[in-house]
VEXROTOR-705336 format. One record per residue: residue number from 0; residue in three letters; x, y, z of N, C-alpha, C in turn. Coordinates in pm, whole numbers. Example, Ala and Ser with C-alpha at 12.3 -4.5 7.8 and 13.67 -1.06 7.14 Angstrom:
% VEXROTOR-705336
   pos   code      n_x      n_y      n_z     ca_x     ca_y     ca_z      c_x      c_y      c_z
     0    ALA     1319     -569      780     1230     -450      780     1320     -330      780
     1    SER     1285     -225      708     1367     -106      714     1290        3      787
//
This chain:
% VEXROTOR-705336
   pos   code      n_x      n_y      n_z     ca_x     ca_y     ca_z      c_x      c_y      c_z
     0    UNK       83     -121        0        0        0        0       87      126        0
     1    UNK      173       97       84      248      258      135      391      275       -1
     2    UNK      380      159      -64      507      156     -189      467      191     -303
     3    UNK      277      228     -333      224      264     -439      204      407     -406
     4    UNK      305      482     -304      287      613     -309      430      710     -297
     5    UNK      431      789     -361      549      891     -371      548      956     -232
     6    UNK      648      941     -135      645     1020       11      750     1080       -7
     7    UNK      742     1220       18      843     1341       33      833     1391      173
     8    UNK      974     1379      213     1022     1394      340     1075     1527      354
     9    UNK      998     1664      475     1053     1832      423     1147     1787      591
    10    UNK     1301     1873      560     1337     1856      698     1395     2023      731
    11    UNK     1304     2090      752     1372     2227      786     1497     2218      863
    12    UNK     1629     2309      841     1748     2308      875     1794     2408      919
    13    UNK     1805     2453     1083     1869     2541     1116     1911     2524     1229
    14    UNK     2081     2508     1272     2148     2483     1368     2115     2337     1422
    15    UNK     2137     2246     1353     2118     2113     1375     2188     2042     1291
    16    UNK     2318     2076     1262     2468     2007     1201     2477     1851     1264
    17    UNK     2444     1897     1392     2511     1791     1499     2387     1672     1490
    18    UNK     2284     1675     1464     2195     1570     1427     2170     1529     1288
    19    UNK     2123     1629     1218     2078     1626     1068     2129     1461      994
    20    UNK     2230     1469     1052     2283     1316      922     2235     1226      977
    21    UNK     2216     1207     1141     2164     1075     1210     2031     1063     1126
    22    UNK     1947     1200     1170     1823     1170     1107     1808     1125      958
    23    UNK     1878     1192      870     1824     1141      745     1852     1004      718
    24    UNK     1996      941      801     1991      794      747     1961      730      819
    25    UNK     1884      745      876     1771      657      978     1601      670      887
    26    UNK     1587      733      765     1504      750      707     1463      604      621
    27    UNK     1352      556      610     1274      414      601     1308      438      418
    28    UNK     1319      321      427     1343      282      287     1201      329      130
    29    UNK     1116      388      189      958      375      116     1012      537       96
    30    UNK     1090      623      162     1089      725      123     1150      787       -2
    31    UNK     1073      847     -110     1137      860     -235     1223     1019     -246
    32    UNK     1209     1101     -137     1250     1207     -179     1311     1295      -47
    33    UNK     1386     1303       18     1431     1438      142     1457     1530       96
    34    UNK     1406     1626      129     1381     1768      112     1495     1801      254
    35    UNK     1625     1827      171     1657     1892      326     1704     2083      309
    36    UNK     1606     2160      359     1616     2270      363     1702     2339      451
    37    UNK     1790     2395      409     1887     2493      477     1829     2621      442
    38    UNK     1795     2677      599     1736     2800      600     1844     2904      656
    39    UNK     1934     2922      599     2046     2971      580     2109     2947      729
    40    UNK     2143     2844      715     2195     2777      845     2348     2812      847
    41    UNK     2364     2913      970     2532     2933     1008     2631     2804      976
    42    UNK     2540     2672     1043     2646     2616     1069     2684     2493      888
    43    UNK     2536     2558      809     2601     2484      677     2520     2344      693
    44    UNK     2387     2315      746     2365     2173      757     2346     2161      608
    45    UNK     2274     2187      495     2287     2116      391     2388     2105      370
    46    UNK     2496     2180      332     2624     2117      304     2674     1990      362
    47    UNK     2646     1989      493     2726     1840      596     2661     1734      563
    48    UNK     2498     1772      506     2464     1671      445     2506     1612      331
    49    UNK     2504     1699      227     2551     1631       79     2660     1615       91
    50    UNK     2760     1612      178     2916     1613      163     2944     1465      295
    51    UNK     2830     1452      359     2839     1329      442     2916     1214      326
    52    UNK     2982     1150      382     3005     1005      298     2981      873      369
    53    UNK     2919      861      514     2873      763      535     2737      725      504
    54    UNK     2659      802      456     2519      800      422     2514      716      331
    55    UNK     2412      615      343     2425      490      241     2355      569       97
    56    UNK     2416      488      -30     2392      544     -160     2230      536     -204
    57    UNK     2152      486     -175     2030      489     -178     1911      579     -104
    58    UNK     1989      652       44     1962      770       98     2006      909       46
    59    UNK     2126      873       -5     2221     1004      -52     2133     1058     -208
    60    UNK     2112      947     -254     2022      955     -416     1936     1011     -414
    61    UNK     1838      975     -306     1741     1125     -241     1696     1216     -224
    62    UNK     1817     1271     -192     1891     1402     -101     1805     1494     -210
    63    UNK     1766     1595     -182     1742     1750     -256     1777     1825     -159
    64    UNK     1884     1924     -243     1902     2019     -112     1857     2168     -124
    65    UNK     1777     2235      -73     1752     2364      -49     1792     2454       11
    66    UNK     1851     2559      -80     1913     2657       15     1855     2782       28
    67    UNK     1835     2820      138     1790     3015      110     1859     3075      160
    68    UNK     1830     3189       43     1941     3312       77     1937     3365      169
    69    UNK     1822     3374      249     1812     3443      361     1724     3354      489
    70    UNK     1703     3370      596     1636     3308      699     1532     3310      687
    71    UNK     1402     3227      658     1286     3299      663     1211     3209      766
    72    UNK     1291     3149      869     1223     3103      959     1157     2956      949
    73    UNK     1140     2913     1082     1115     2721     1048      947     2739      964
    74    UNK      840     2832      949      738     2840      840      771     2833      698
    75    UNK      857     2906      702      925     2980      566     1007     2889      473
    76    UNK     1093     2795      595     1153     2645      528     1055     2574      475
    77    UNK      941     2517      554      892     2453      585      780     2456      412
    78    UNK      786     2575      387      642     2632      316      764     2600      119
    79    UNK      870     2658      128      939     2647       30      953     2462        8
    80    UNK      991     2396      110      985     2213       80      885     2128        8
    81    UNK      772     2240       94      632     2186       34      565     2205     -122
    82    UNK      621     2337     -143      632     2348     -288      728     2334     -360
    83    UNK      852     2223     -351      906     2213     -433      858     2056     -425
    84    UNK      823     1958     -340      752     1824     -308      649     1845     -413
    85    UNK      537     1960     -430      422     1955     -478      477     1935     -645
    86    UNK      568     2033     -688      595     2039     -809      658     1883     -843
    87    UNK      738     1847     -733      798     1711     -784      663     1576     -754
    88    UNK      580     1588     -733      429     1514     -788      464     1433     -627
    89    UNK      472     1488     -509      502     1388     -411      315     1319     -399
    90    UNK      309     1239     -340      106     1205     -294      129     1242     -187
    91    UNK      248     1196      -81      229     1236       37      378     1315      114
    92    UNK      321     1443      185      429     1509      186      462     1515      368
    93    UNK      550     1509      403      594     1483      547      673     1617      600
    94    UNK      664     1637      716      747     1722      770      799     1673      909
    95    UNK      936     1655      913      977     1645     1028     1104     1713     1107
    96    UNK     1136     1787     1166     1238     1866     1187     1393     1796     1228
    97    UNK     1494     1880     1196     1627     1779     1185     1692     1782     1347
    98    UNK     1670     1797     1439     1707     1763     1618     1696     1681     1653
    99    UNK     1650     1580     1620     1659     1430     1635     1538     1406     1736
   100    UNK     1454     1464     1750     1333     1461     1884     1236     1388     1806
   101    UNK     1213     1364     1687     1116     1236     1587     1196     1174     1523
   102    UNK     1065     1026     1515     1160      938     1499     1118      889     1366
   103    UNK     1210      880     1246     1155      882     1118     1098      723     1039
   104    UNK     1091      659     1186     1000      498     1129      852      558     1128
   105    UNK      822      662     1246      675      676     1279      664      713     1100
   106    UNK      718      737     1016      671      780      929      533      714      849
   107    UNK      544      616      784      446      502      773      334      512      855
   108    UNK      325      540     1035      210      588     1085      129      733     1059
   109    UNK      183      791      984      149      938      961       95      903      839
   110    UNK      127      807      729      115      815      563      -18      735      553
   111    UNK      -35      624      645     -107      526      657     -275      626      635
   112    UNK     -317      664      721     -440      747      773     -436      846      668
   113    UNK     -371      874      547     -411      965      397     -407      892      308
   114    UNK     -333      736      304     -327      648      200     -469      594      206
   115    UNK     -572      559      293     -659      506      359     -781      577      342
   116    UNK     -750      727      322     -856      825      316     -941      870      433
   117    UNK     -826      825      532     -897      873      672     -923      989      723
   118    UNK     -803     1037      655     -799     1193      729     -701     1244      580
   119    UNK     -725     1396      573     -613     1493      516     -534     1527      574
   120    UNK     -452     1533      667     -361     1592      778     -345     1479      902
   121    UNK     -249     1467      905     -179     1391     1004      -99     1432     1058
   122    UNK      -74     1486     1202       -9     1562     1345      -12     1473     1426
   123    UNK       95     1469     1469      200     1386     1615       92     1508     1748
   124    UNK       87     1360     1855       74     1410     1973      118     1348     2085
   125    UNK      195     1423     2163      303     1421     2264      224     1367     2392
   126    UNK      130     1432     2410       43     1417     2544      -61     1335     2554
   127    UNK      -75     1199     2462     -228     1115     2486     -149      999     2583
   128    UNK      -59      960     2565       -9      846     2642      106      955     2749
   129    UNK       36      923     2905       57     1044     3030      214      986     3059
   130    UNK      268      866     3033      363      783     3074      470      819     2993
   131    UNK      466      907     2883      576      950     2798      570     1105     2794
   132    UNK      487     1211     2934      499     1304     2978      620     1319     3067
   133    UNK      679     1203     3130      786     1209     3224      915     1261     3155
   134    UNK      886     1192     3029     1062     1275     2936     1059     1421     2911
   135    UNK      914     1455     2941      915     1659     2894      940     1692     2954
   136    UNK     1018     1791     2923     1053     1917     3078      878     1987     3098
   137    UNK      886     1978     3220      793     2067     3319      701     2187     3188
   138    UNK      824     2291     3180      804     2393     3093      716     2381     2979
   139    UNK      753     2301     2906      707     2267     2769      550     2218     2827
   140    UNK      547     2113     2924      379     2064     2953      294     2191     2952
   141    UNK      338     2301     3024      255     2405     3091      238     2474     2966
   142    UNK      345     2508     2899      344     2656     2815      267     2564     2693
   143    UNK      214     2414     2644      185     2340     2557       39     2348     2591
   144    UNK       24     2352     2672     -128     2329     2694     -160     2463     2741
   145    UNK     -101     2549     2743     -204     2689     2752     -212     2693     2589
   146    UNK      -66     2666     2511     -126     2705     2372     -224     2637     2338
   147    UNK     -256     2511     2341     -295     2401     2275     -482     2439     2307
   148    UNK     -509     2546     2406     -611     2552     2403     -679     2675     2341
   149    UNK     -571     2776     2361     -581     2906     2224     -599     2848     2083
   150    UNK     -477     2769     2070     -488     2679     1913     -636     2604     1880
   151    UNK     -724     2531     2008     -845     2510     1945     -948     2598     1951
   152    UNK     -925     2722     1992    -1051     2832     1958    -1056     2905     1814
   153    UNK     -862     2894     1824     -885     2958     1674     -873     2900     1537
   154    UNK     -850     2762     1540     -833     2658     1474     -991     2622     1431
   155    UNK    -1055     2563     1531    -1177     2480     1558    -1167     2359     1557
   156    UNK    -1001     2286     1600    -1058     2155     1580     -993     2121     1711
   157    UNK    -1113     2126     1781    -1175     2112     1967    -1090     2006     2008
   158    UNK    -1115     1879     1935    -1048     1755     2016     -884     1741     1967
   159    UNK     -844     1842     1919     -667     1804     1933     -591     1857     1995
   160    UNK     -471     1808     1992     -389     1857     2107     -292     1905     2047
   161    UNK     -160     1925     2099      -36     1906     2118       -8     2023     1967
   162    UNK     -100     2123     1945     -112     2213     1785       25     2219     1743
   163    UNK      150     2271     1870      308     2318     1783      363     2179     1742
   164    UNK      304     2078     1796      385     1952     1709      402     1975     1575
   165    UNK      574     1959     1544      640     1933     1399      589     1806     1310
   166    UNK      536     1735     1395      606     1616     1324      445     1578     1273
   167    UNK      418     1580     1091      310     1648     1068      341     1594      923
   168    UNK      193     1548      841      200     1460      706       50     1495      642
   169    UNK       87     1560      499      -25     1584      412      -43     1555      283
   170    UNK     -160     1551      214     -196     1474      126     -160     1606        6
   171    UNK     -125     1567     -100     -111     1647     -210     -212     1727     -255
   172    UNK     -341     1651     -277     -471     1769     -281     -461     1821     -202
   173    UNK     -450     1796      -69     -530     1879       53     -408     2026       56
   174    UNK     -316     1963       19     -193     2085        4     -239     2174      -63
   175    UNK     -266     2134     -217     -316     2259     -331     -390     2339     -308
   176    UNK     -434     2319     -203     -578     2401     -179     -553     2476      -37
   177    UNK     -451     2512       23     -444     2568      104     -328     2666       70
   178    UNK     -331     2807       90     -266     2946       41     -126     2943      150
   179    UNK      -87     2860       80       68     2855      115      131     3001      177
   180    UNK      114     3057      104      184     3216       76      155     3272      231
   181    UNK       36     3224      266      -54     3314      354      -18     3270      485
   182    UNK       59     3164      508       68     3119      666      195     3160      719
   183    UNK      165     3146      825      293     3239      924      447     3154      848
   184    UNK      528     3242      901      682     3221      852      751     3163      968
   185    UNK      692     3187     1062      788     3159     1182      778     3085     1275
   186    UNK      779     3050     1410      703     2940     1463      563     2900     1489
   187    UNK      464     3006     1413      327     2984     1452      266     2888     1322
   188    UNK      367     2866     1290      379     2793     1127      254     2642     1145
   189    UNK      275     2602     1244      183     2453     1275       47     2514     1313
   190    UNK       50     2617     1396     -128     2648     1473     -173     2711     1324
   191    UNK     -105     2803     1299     -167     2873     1119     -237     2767     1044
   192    UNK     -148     2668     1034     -154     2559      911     -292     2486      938
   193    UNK     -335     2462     1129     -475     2400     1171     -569     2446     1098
   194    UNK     -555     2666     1149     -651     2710     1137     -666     2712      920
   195    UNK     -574     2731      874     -602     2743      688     -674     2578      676
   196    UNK     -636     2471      738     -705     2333      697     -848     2343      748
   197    UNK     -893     2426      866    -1018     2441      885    -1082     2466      777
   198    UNK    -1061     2584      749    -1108     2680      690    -1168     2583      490
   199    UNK    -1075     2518      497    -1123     2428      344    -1200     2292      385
   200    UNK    -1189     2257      547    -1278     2191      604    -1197     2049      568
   201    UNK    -1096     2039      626    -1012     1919      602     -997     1832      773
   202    UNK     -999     1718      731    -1031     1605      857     -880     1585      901
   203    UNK     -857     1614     1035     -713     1627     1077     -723     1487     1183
   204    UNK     -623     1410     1160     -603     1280     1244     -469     1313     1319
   205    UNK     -521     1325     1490     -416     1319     1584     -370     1176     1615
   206    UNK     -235     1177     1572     -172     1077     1616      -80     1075     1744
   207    UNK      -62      952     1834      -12      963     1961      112      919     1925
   208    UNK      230     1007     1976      355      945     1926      423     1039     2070
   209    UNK      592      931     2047      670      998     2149      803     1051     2114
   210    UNK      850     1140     2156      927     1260     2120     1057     1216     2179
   211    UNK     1217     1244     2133     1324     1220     2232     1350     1351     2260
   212    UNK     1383     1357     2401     1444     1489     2434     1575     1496     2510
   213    UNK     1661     1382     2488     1793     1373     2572     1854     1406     2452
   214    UNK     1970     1428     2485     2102     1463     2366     2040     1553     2252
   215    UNK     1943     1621     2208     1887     1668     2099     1892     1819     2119
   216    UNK     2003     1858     2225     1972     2006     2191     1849     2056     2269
   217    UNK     1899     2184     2282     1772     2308     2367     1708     2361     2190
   218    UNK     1545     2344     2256     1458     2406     2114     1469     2565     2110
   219    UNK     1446     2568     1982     1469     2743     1934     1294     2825     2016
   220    UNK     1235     2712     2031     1085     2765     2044     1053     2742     2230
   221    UNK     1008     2882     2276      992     2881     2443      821     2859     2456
   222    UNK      756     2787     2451      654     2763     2488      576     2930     2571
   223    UNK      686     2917     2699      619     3015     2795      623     3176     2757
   224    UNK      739     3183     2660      753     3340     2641      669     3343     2455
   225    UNK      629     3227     2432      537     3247     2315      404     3252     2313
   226    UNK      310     3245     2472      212     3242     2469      168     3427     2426
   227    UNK      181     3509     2493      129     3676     2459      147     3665     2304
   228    UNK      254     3631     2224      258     3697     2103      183     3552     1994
   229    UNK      153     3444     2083       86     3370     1991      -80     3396     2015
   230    UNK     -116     3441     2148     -266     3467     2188     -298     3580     2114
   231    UNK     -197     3719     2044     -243     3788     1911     -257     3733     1826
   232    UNK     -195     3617     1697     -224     3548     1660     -335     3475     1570
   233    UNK     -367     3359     1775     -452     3298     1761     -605     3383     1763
   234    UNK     -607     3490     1847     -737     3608     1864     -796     3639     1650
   235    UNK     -661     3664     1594     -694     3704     1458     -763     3577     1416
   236    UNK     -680     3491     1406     -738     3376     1332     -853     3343     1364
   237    UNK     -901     3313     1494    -1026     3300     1570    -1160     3380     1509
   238    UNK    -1111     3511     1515    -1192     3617     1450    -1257     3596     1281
   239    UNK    -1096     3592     1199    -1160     3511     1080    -1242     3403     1038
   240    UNK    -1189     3271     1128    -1260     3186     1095    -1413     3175     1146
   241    UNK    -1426     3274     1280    -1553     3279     1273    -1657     3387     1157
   242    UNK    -1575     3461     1113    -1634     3533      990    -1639     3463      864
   243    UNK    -1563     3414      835    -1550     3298      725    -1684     3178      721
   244    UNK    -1659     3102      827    -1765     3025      905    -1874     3070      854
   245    UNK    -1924     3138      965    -2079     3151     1005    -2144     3306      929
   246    UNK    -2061     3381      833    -2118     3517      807    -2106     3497      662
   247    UNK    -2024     3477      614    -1960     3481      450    -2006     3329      371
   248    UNK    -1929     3265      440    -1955     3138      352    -2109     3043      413
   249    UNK    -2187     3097      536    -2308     3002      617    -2380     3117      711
   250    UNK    -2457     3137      671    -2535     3189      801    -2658     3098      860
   251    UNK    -2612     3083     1012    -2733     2978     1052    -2832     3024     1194
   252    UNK    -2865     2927     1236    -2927     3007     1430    -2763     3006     1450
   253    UNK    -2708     2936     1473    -2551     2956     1598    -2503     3108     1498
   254    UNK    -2507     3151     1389    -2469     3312     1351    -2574     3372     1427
   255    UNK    -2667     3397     1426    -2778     3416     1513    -2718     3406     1663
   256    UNK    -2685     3324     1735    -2677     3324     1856    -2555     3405     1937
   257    UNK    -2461     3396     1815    -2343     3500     1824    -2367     3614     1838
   258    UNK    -2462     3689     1733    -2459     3811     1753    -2536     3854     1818
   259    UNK    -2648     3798     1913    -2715     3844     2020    -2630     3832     2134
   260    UNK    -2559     3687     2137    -2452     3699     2290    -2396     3821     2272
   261    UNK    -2342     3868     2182    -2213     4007     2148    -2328     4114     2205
   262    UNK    -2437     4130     2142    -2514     4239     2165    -2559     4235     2296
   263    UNK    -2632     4126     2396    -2646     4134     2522    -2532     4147     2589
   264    UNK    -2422     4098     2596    -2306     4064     2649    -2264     4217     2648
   265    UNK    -2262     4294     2570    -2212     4418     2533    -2259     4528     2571
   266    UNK    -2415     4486     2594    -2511     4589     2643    -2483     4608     2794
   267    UNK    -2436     4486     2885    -2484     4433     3008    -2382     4550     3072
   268    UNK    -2250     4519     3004    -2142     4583     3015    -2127     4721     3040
   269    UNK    -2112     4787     2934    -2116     4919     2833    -2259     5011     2970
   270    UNK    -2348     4962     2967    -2462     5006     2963    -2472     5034     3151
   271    UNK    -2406     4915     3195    -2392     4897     3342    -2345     4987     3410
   272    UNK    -2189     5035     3315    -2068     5117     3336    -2127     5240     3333
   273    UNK    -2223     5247     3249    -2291     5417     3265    -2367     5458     3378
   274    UNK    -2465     5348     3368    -2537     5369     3460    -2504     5382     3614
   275    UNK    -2397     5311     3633    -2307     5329     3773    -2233     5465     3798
   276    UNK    -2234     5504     3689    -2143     5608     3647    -2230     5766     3685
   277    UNK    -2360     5735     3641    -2474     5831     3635    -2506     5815     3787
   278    UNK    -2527     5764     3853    -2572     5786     4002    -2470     5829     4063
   279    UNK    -2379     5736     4055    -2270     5818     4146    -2242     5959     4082
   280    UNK    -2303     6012     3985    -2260     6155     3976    -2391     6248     4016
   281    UNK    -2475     6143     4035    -2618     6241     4087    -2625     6245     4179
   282    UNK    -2524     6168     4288    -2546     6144     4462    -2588     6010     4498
   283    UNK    -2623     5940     4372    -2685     5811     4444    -2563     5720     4418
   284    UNK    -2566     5663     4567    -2453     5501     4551    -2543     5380     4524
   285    UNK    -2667     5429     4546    -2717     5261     4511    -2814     5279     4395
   286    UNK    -2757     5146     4290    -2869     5171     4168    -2997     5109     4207
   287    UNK    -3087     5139     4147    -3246     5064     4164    -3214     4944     4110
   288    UNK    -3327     4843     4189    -3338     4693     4181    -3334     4688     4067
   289    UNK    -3467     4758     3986    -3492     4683     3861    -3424     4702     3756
   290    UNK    -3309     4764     3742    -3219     4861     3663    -3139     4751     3661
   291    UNK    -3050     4656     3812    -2964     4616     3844    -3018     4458     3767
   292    UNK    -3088     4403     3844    -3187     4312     3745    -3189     4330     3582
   293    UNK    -3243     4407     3515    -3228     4420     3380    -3050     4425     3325
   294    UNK    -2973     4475     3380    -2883     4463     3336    -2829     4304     3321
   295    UNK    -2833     4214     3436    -2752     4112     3515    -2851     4017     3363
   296    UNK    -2945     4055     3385    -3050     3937     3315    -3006     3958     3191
   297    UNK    -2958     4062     3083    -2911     4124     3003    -2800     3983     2937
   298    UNK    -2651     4030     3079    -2554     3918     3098    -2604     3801     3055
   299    UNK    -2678     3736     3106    -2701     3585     3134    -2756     3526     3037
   300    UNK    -2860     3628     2977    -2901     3551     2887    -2753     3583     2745
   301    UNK    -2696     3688     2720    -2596     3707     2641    -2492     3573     2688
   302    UNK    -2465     3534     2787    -2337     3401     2770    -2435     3290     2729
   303    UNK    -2548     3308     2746    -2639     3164     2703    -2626     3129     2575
   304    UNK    -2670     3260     2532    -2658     3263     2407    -2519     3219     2279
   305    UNK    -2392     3300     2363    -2277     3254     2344    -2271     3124     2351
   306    UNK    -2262     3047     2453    -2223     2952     2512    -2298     2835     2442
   307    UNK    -2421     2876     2351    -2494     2773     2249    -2389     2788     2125
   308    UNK    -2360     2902     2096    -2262     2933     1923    -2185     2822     1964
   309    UNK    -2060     2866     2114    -1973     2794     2121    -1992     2629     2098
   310    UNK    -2090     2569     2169    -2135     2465     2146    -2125     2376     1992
   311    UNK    -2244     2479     1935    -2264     2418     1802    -2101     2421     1744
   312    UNK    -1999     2514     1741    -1937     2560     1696    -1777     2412     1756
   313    UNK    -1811     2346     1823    -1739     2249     1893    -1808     2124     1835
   314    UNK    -1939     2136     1769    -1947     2022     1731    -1984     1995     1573
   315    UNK    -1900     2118     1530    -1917     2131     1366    -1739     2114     1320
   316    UNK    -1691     2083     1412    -1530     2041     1368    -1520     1918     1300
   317    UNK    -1472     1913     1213    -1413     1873     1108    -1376     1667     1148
   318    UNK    -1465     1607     1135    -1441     1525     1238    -1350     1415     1117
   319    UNK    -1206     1343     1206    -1188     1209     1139    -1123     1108     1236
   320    UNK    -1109      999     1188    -1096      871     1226     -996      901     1360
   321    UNK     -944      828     1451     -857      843     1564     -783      743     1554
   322    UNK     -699      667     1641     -645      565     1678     -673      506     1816
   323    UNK     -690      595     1878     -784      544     1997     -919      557     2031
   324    UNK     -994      519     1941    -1163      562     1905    -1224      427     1956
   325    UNK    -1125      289     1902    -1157      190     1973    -1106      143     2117
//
């Protein structure tokens, strides 16, 4: 099954000399193509690659090497591999980063679930099996799961996890159809990529896999000091896809229920602030019951209302197959 398909392997390259060769010749024999991108790497990893001579001749034959002139960041690698895979007719295109923290047998588990037609997108997840949480540092758990829950508001796809996982496999259609050009350059490169597969309504299969983190180097990416500038971000994307969604491309009751939560929710607020505002400048500290009442009731029914969008809006995700479903 998996030998009647062209798999292109993208390995973004920057400051990972010291791994890069382990990884590629540890690469499974079914793979027809490595993409190894040097994103203008100081230390020269494409070069150490094509100039390796222990790399067996059937890995080395492989090899494509990409160089850019300038840095444009692990998106920016990542986005140039994919279109040069697309042009070279890959079916299935892989991404896995060169630090040695994935392990390039899982590959076949990533290809399997698009050869199959299970899913369009296939993403590694770090956190379903709790017993291979002991190898993460502390840091990474905390700062992973505050993103991981920004990533499903603005994404919409509720039941996944682990969104900055690299280690990540897509189908050639499902590629063509998503605006390459348009996704982040830099590390928001994986949560972007959720929210653009939403958006064409593509079935994303989380896979449970485990990560090495001894000998592989400190990551370029801080979990904890990326949450503020990824929660701008994720807020935009969020915003679009609910305009996209429910205004432009569908209007339904849950568009309906949105914009009354916004409007009660807004009123309760806005309207409260005045009115508190107006007594205490007339002498009065206490507002009237029924004033205080109409406002509160205002609130309540506005998160109800919300809190149905959100609903529907959690159970209009993009649903596909799992591995632990049985």
């Amino acid at each position: 099954m998996i030998d009647d398909n062209k798999i292109g392997v993208v390995i973004p390259s920057y400051n990972v000399a010291s791994h890069i060769v382990s990884v590629v010749s540890s690469m499974p024999s079914y793979v027809d193509r490595i993409y190894i991108v040097d994103d203008c790497c100081p230390q020269n990893s494409g070069k150490v690659v094509k100039e390796c001579k222990t790399l067996p001749r059937n890995i080395k034959s492989s090899i494509y090497i990409i160089k850019n002139k300038e840095n444009l960041g692990v998106g920016g690698a990542v986005k140039n591999g994919f279109e040069q895979a697309l042009k070279d007719k890959m079916n299935i295109i892989v991404k896995i980063d060169g630090d040695g923290q994935m392990d390039p047998s899982l590959i076949k588990s990533f290809a399997i679930p698009l050869i199959e037609k299970k899913a369009n997108y296939v993403k590694g997840n770090r956190f379903y099996n709790l017993d291979d949480l002991k190898e993460m540092p502390l840091v990474r758990i905390i700062g992973n799961s505050a993103l991981a829950f920004m990533a499903k508001m603005s994404s919409g796809y509720w039941s996944l996890f682990d969104p900055n996982n690299g280690f990540v496999a897509i189908k050639n259609s499902t590629l063509q159809n998503i605006a390459l050009h348009k996704i982040n350059d830099r590390y928001f490169f994986e949560s972007d990529m959720l929210f653009r597969l939403n958006i064409i309504g593509a079935k994303v299969y989380d896979l449970p896999m485990k990560s090495k983190y001894a000998n592989t180097g400190k990551s370029n990416l801080s979990p904890l000091k990326s949450i503020i500038p990824f929660f701008v971000f994720h807020l935009k994307n969020y915003f679009k896809r609910v305009i996209y969604n429910y205004f432009l491309r569908n209007f339904s009751f849950a568009s309906i229920n949105l914009i009354l939560g916004i409007i009660l929710i807004s009123f309760s607020i806005f309207y409260g602030m005045h009115i508190k505002n107006f007594y205490i400048a007339i002498g009065e500290e206490v507002t009237p019951v029924g004033i205080v009442i109409m406002i509160y009731s205002a609130l309540i029914i506005g998160v109800q209302f919300f809190l149905s969008f959100l609903n529907h809006d959690m159970a209009s995700e993009p649903a596909a197959y799992k591995p632990y479903d049985h």
